[in-house]
N, C-alpha and C positions, 0 to 999 in steps of 0.2 A: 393518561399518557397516550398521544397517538401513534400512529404505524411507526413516523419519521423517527421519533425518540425511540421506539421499540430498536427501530434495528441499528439505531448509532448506539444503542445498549449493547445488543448481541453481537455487532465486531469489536466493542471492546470486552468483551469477554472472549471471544476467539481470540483476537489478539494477542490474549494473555497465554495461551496458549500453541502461539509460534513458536519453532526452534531458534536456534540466535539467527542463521543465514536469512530466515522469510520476517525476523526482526527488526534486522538490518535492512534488508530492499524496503520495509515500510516505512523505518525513519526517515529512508531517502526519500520517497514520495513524500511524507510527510512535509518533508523541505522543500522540494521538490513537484507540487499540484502536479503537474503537466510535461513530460517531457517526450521529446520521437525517442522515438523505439532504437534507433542506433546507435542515440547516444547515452538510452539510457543502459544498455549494455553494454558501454564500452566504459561508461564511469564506474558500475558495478562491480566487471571485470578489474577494475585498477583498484579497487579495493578490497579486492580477495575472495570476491563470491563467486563459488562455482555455480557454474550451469546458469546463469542469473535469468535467460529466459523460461527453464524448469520453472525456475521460484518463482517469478512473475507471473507462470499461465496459471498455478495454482493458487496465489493469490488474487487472479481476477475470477478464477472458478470459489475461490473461500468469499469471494463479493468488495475484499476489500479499493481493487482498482479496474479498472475498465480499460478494452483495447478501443483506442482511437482510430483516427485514419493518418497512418502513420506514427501515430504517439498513443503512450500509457498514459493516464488519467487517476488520480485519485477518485476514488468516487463521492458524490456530490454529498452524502453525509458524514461524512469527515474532513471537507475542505476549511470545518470555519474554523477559525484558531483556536477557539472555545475549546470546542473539540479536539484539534489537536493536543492542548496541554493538557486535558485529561487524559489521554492517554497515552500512559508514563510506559515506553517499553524498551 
């Protein structure tokens, strides 16, 4: 196995290990690859997540998405679909 599988292994184990709010901001990415940063707190917000930039800074600090320049990012090991539907959260 190399590095690249290593760690699209180990977010999906952290993954598993979200509470439902940093769940939910993943799905959306999940749907979502790329989105600016204003809108993706305002769709967040209309869906009932508090604080959704908290959850976001901490999920780019847990590895799972990346701050762009002006946009959030899913990060590049979990963009392929493959990938996505493996991981069921």
């Amino acid at each position: 196995m190399d590095n690249f599988e290593e760690r699209i292994l180990n977010l999906i184990q952290k993954a598993e290990k979200l509470n439902e709010q940093e769940k939910a901001i993943l799905r959306y990415f999940l749907s979502n690859v790329s989105v600016g940063d204003i809108r993706a707190v305002l769709d967040l917000k209309t869906k009932g997540i508090d604080e959704p930039e908290r959850v976001i800074t901490k999920l780019i600090d847990e590895g799972f998405l990346e701050k762009g320049e002006g946009c959030y990012n899913l990060v590049k090991e979990l963009r392929s679909i493959s990938i996505r539907k493996k991981l069921q959260i």
